[in-house]
RODO-595273 format. One line per 4 residues: number of its first residue (from 1); their letters; for each residue x negated, y, z negated of N, C-alpha, C. Coordinates in pm, whole numbers, plus 32768, in hexadecimal, padded with zeros to 4 digits. Example, Ala and Ser with C-alpha at 12.3 -4.5 7.8 and 13.67 -1.06 7.14 Angstrom:
<sites>
1) AS) 7AD9:7DC7:7CF4:7B32:7E3E:7CF4:7AD8:7EB6:7CF4; 7AFB:7F1F:7D3C:7AA9:7F96:7D36:7AF6:8003:7CED
</sites>
This chain:
<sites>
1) XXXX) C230:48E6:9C61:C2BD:490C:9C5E:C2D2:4985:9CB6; C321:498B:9D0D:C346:49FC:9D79:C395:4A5E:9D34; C359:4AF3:9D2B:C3D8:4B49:9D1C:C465:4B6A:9D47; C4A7:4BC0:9D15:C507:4BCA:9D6F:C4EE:4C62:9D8C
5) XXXX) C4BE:4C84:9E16:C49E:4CD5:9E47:C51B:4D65:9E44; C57A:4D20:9E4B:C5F9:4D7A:9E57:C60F:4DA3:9DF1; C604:4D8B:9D71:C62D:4D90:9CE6:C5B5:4DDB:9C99; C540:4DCA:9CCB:C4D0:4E30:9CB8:C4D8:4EAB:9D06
9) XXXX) C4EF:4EAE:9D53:C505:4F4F:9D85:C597:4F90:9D9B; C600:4F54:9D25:C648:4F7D:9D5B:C673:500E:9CF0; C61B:501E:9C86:C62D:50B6:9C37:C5E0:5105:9C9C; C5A2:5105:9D00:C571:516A:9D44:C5A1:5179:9DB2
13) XXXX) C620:513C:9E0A:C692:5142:9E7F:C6BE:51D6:9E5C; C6CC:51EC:9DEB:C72A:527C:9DED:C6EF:52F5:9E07; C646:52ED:9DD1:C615:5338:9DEB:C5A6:5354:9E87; C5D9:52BB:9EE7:C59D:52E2:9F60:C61D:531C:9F94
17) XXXX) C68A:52C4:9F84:C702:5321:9FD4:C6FC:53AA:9FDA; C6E8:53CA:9F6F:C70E:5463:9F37:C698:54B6:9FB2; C613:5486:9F8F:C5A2:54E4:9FE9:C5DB:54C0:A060; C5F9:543B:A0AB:C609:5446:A13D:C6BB:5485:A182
21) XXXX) C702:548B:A0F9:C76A:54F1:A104:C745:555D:A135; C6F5:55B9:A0B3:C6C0:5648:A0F3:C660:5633:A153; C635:55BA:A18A:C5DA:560C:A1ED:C609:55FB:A24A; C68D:5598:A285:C70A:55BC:A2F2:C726:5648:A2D1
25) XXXX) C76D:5657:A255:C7A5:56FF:A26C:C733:5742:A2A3; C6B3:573E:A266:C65E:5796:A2DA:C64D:57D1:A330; C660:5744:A381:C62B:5724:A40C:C6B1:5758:A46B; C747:5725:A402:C7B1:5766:A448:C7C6:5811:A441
29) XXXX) C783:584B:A3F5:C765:58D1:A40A:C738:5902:A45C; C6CB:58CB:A475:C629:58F8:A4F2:C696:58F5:A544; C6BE:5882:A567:C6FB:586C:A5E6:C77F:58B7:A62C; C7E3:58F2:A5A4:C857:594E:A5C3:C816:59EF:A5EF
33) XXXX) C7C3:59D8:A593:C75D:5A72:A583:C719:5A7C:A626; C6E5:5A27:A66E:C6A6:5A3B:A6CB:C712:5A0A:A725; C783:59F6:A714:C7E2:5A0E:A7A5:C81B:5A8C:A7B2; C854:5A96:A736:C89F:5B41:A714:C83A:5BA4:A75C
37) XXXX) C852:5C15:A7BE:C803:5C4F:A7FD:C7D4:5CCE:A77F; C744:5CF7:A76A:C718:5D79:A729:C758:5E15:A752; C768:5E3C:A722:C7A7:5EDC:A729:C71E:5F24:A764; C721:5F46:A7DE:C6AF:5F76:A80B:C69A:600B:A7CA
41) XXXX) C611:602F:A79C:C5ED:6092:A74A:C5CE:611E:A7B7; C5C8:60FC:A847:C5DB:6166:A899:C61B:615D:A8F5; C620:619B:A96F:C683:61B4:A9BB:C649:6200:AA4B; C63C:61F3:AAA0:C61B:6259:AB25:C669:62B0:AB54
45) XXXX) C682:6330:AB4B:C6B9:6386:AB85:C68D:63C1:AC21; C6F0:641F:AC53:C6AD:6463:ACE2:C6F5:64D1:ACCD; C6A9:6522:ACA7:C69F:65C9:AC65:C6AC:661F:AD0D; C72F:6657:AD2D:C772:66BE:AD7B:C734:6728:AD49
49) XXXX) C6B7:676D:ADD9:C6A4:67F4:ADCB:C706:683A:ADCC; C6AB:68D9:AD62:C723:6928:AD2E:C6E8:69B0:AD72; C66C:6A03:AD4A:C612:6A66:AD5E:C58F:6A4A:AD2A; C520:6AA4:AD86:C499:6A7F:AD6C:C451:6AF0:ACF7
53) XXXX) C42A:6B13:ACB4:C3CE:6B9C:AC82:C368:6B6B:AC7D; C2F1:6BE6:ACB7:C259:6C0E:ACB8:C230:6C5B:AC43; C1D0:6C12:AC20:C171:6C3C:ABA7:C0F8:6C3C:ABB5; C08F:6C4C:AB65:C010:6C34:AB57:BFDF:6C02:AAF8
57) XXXX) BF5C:6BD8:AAC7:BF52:6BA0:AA4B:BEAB:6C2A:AA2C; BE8A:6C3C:A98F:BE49:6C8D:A96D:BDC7:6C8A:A9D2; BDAF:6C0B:A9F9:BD32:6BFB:AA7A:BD49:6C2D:AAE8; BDB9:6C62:AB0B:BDEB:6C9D:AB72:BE04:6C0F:ABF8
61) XXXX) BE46:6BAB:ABA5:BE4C:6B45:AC1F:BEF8:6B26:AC47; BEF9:6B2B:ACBB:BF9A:6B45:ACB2:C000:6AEB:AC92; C06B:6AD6:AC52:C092:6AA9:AC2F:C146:6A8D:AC58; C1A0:6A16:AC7F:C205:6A2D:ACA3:C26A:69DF:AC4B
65) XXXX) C2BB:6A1B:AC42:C327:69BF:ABDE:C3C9:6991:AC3B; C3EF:6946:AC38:C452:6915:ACA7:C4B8:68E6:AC21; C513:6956:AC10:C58D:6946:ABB1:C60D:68CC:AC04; C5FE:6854:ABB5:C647:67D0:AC06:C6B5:67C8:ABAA
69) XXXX) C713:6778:ABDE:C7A4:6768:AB8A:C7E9:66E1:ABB6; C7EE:6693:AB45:C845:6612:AB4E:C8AA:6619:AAE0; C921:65D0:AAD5:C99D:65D8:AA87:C94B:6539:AA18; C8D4:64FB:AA47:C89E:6485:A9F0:C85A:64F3:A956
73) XXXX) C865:656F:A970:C811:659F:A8F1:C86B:65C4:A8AF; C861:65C6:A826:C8E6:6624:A7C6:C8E5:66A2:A7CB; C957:66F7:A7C4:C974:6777:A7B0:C968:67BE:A733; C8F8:681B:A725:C903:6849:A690:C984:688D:A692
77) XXXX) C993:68D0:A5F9:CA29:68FA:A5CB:CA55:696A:A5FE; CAC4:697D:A63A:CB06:69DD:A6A6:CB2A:6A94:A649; CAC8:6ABF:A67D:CAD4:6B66:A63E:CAD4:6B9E:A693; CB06:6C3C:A64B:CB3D:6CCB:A6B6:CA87:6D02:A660
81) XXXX) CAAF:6D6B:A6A7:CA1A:6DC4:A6AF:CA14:6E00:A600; CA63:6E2D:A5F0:CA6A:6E52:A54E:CA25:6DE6:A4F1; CA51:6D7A:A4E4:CA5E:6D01:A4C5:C9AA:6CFE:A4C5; C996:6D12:A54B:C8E2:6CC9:A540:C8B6:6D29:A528
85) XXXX) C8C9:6DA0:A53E:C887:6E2F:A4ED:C878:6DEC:A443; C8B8:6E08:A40C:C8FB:6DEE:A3A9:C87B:6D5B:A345; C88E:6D16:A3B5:C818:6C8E:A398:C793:6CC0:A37B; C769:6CF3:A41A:C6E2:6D38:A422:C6BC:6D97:A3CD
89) XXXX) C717:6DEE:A380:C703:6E33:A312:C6C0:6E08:A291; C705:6D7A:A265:C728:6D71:A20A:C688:6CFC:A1C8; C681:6CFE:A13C:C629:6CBC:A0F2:C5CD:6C53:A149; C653:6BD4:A194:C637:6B75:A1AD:C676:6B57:A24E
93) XXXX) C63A:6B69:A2BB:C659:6BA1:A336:C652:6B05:A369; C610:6A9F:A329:C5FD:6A17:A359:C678:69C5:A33D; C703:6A0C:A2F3:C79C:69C0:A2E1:C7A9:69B1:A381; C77B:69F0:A402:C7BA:69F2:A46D:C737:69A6:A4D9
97) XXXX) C761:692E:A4EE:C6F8:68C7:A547:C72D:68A8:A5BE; C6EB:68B8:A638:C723:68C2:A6A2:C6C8:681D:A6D4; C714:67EE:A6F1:C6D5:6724:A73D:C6AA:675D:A7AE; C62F:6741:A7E5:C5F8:672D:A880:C593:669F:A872
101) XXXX) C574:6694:A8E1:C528:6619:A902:C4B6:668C:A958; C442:666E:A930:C3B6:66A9:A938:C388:6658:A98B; C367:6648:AA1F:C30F:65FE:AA90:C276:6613:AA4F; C247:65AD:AAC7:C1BB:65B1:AAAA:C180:660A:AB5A
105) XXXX) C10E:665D:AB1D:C0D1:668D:AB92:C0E5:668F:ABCB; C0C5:66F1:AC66:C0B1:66A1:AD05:C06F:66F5:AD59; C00D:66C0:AD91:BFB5:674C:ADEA:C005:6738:AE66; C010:6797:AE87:C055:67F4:AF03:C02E:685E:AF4C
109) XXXX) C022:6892:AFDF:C00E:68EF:B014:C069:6976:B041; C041:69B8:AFF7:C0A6:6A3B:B034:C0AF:6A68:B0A4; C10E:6ADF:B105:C10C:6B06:B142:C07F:6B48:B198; C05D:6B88:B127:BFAB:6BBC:B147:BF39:6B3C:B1A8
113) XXXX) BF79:6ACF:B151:BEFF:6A4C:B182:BEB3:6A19:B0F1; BED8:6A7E:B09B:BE6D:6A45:B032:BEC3:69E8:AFA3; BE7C:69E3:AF7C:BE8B:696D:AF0B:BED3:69D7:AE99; BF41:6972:AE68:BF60:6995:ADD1:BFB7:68FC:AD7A
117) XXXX) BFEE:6932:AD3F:C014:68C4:ACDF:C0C5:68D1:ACE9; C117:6853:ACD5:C198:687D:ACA3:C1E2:682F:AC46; C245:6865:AC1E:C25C:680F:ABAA:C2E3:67F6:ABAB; C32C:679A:AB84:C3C0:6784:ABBD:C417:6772:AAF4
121) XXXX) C45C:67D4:AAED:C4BF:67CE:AA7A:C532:6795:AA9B; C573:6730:AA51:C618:6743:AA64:C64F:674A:AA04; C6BB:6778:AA35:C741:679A:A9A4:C7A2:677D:A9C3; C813:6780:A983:C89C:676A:A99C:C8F9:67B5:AA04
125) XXXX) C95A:6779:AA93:C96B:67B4:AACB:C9CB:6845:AA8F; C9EF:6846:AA11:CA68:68CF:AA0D:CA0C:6922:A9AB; C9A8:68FB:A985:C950:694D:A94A:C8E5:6981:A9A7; C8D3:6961:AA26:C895:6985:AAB6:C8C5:6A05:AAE9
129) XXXX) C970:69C1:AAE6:C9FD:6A39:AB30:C9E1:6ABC:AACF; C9E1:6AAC:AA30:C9E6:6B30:A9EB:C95A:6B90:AA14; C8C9:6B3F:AA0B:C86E:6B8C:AA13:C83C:6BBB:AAAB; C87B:6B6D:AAF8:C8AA:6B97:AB8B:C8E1:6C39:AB84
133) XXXX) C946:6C67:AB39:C9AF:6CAE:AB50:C9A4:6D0B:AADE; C940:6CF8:AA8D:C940:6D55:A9EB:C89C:6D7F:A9F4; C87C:6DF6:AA0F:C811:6E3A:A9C3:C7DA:6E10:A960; C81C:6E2D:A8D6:C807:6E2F:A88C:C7BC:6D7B:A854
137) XXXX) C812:6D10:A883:C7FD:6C8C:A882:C779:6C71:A8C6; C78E:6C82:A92E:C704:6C53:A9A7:C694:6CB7:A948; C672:6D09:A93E:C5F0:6D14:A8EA:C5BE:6CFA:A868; C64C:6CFC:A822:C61B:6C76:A7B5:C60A:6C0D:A7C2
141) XXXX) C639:6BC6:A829:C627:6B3A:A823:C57D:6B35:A899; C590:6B7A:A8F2:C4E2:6B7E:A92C:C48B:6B98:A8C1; C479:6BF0:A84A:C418:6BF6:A805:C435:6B88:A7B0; C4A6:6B36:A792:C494:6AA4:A710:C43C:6A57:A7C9
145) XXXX) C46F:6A50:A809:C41B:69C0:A852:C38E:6A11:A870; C365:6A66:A886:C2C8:6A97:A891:C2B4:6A65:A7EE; C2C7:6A73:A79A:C2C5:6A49:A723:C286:69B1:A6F8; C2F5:696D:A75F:C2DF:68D9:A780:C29E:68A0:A79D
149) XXXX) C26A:68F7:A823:C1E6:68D0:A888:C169:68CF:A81D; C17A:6938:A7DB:C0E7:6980:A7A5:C0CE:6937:A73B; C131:68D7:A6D4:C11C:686B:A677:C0F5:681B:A6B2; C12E:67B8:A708:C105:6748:A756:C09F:6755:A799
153) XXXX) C08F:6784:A7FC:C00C:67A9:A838:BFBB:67D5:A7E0; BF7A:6850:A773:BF13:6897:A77C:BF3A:6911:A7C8; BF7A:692E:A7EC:BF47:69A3:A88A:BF63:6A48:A808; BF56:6AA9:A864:BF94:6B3A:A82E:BF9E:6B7E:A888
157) XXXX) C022:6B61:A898:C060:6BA7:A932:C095:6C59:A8E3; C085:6CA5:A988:C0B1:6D1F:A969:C142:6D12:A956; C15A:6D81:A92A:C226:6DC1:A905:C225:6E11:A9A2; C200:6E1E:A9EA:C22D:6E46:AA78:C237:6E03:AADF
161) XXXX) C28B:6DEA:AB00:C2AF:6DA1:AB3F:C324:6DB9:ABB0; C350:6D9E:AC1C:C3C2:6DC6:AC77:C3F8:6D3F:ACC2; C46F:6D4D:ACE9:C4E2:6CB5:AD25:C4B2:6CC1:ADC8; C484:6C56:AE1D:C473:6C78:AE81:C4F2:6C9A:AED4
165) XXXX) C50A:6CB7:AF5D:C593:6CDB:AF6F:C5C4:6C67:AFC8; C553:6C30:B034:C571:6C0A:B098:C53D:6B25:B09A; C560:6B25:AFFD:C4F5:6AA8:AFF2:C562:6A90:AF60; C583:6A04:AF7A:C5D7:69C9:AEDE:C53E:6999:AEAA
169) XXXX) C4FD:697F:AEF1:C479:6925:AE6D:C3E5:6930:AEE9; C3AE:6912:AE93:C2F3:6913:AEF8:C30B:688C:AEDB; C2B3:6838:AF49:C282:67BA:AF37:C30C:6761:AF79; C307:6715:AEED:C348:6696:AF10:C378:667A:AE90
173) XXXX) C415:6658:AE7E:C46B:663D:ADC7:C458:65CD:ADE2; C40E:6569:AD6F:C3F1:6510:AD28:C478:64B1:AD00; C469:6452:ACFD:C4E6:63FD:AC94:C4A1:640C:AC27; C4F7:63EC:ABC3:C4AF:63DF:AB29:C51C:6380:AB0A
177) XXXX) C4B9:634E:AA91:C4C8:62E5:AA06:C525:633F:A9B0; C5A1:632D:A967:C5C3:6374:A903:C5D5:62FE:A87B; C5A6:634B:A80A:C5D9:62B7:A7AB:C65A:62AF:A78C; C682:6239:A780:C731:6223:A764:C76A:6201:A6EC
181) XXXX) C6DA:61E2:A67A:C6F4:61CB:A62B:C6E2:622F:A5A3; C74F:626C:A558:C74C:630B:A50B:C6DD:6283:A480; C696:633C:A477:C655:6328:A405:C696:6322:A379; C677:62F7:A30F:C6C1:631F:A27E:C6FF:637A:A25D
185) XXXX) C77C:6384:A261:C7AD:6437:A24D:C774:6471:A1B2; C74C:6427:A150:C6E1:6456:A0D6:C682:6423:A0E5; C612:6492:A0C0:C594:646B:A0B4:C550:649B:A03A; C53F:6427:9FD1:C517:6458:9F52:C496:6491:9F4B
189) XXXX) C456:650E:9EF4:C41B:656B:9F13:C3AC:6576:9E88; C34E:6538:9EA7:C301:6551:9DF6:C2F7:65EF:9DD2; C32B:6611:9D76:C327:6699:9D3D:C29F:66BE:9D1A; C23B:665B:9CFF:C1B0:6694:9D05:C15B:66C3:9D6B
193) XXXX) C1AE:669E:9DC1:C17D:66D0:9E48:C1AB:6731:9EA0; C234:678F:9E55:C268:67B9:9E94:C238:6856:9EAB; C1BC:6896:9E5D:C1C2:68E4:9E8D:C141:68E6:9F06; C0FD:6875:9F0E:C0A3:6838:9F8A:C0F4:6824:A042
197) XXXX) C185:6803:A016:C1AA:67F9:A088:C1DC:6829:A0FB; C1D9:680B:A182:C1CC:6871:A1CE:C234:68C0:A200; C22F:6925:A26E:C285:6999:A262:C30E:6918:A286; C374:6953:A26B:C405:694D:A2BB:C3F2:696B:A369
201) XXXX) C402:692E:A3AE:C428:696C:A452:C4EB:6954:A477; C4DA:69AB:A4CE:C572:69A5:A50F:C575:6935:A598; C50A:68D4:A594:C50B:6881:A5D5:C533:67EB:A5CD; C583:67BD:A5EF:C59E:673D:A5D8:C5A3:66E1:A657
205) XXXX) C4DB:6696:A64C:C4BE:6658:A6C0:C509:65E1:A6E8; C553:65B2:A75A:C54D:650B:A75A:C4E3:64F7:A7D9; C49D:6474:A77C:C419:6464:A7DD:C426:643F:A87B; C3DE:644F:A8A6:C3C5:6419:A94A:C33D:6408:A985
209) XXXX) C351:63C0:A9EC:C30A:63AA:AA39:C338:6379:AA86; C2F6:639C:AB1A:C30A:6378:ABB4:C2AB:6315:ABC5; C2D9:62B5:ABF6:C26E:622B:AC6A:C292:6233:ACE1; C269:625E:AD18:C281:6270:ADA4:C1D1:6244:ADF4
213) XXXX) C1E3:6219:AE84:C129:61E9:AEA6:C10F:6288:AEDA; C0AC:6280:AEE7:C052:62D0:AF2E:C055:6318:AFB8; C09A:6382:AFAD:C08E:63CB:B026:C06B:6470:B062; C07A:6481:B0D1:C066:64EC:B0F8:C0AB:653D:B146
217) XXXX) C0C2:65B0:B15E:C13E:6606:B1DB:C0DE:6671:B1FB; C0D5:6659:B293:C085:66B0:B2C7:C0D1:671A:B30E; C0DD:6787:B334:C128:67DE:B382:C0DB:67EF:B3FE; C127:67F1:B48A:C0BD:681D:B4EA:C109:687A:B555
221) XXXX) C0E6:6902:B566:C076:6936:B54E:C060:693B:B47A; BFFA:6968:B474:C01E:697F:B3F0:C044:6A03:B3B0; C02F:6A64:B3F9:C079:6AB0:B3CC:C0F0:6AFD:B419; C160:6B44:B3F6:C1AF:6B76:B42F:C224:6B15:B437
225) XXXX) C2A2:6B15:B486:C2D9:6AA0:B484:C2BF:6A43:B4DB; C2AD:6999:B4B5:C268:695E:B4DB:C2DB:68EA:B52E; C299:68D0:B580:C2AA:6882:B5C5:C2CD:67E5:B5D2; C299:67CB:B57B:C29C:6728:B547:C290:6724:B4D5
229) XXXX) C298:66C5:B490:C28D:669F:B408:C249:6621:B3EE; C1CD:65E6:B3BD:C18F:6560:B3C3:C195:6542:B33F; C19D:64C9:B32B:C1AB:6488:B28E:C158:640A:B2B1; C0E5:63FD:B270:C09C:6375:B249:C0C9:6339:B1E9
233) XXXX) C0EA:62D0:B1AC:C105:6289:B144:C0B9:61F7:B156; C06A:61FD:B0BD:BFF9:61A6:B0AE:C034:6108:B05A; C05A:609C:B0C0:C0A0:605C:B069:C02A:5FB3:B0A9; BFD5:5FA7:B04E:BF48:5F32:B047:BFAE:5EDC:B017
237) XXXX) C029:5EA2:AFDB:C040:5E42:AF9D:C0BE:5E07:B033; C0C7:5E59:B096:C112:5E32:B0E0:C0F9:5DDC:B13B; C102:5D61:B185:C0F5:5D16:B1CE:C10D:5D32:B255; C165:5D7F:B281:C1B8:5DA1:B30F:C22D:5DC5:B2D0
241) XXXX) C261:5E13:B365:C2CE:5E8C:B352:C33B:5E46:B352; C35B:5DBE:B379:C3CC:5D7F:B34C:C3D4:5D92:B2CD; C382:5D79:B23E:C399:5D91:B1BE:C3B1:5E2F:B188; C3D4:5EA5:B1EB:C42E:5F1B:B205:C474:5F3D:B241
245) XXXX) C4E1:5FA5:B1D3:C565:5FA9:B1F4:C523:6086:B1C6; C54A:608A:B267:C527:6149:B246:C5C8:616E:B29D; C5EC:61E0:B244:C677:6225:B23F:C623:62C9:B23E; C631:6310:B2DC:C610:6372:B2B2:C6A9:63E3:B2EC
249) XXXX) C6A9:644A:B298:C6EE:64D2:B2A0:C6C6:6534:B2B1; C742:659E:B2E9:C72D:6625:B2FA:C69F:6644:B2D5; C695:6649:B21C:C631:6690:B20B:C5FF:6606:B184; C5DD:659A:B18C:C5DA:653D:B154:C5A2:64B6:B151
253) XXXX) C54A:6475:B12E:C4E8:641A:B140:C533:638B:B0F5; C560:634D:B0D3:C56F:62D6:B0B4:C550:6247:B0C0; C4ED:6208:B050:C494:618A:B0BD:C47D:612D:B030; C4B4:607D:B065:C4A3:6020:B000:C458:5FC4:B03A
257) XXXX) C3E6:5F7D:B002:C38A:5F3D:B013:C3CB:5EDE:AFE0; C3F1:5E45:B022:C42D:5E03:AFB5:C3E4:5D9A:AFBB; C3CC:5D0E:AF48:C417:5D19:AEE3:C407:5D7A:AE76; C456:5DF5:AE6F:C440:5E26:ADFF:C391:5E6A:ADD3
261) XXXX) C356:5E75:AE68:C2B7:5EB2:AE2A:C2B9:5F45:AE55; C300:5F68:AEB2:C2FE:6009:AE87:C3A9:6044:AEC9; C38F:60DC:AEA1:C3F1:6130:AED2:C3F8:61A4:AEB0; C417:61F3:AF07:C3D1:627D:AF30:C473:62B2:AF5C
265) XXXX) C495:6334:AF0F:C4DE:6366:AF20:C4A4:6437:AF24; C49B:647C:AF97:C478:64F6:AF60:C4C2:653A:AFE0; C4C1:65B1:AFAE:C522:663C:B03B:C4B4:6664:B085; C4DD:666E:B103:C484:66B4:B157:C47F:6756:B157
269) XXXX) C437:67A5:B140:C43D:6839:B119:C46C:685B:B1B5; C482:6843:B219:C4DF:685D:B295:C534:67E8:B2C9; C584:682C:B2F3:C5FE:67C3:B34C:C5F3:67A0:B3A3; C5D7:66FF:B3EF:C580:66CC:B457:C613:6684:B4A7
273) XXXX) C5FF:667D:B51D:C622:663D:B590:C62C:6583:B587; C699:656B:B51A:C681:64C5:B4F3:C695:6478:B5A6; C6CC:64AA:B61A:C6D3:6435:B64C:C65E:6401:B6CB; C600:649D:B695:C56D:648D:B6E2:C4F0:6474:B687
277) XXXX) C539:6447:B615:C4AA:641D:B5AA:C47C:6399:B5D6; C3DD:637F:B5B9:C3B0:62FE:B5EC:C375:62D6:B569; C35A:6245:B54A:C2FE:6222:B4C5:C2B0:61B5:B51C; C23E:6188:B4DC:C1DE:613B:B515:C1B1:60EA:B4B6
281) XXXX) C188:6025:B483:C140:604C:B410:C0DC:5FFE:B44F; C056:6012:B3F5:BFD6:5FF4:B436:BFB5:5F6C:B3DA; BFAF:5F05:B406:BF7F:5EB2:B3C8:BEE4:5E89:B374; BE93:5EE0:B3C1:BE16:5F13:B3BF:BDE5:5F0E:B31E
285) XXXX) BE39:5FAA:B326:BE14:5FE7:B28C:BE67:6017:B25C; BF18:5FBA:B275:BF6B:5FCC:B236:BF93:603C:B20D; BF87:60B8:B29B:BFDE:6113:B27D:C03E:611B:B2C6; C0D0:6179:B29D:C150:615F:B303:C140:61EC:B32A
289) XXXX) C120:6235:B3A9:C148:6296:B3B4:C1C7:62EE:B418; C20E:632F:B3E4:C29C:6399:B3FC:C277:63F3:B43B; C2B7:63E2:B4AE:C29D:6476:B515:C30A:64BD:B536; C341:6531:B4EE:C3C6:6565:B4C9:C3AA:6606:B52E
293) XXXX) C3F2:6617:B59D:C420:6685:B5D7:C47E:66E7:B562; C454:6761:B563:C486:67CC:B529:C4B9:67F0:B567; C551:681E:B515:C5AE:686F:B580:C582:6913:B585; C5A3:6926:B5E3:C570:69CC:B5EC:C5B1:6A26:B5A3
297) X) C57B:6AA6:B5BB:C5D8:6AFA:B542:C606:6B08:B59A
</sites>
């Protein structure tokens, strides 16, 4: 005798519908979810030199800080001098957090010829303008970012320090990564731990980092004012100079490797002669090198 196939499975129709219901809705999720574009969690900035200061670190190795300013960072809260007196006085001096974006490293050569280190801060451009123009501001806010350096890094830089006169930055300003996405404005706090935890700072980092490839700026002569300006840039993933697009300025390097494998944005510490610059790239060993005439003083 033949069943009736339809009539035997038909108390369990409701319950395949039902699973291959939800596993359309699923699948129609994945699929809205992965068209809708992600909220990118960082962001690239190009941090406008501001002024350079010289330091040292307790090893006696020299040290440079290149105070940078973009309107991409937030402005801490707008006070008169009383006001931050008043803070710095008081119990809890960490109510007042100033946002910078903290670079990573960069060896560089000074005037002398010799080696030191520099480090690129940015902050907000009208919080730049005040400590530009206020005493009192610019050395509180240089000792919170030496502050900065000396958490992140390790280092223990001296409190003496001076603004160079004739130089916005040593080296070369970095692009940076800023994150775009704010952290929890509460952060619940186990009370058993609270008297373990660590100090308060008047720092409020947003992270960064620069990708930029590999390069170099040579000065020639090297010392005194120089004559030319050479830039190697080490780019192994490049095929030929058709796959670059270089934009250079006054005092300004700009260079995209495309698709999308590099780009190099940094200032030239002198103002060069753009319509006698030459670039070359070597297929060899894939370096591009910039041969930038300095304008005279």
């Amino acid at each position: 005798m033949e069943s009736d196939k339809s009539l035997l499975s038909a108390g369990h129709n409701t319950e395949m519908e039902d699973a291959l219901y939800e596993q359309m809705l699923l699948k129609a999720k994945e699929e809205i979810e992965r068209r809708i574009p992600s909220v990118p969690e960082s962001k690239q900035i190009r941090p406008q030199p501001g002024f350079c200061i010289k330091t040292k670190t307790s090893k006696d190795t020299k040290i440079f800080i290149n105070i940078c300013k973009s309107s991409h960072i937030p402005a801490p809260p707008d006070l008169n001098e009383r006001e931050l007196v008043t803070i710095l006085e008081s119990d809890d001096p960490s109510g007042y957090r100033v946002p910078m974006s903290i670079g990573e490293p960069h060896v560089e050569v000074d005037n002398s010829g010799g080696g030191c280190t520099a480090y690129d801060i940015v902050i907000n451009n009208s919080f730049f303008d005040k400590i530009k123009g206020n005493e009192l501001f610019r050395e509180f806010f240089i000792t919170v970012a030496m502050e900065g350096l000396e958490n992140k890094y390790e280092l223990e830089l001296s409190r003496e320090w001076r603004m160079l006169k004739n130089r916005k930055f040593m080296g070369s300003v970095f692009e940076q990564n800023i994150r775009t996405q704010s952290k929890p404005i509460i952060q619940e706090m186990n009370p058993s731990n609270s008297q373990n935890s660590q100090p308060k700072t008047l720092i409020s980092e947003i992270q960064s980092s620069a990708v930029v490839p590999e390069y170099t700026l040579v000065a020639e002569p090297p010392e005194g004012h120089p004559s030319f300006i050479v830039a190697e840039i080490s780019l192994p993933k490049v095929a030929s100079a058709r796959s670059l697009v270089l934009d250079l300025g006054e005092d300004r390097i700009v260079l995209w490797g495309r698709p999308d494998l590099y780009h190099l944005d940094i200032f030239i510490p002198y103002n060069v002669v753009q319509e006698e610059c030459g670039a070359q790239f070597n297929k060899a060993n894939k370096v591009l090198t910039i041969t930038m005439p300095v304008q005279p003083v």
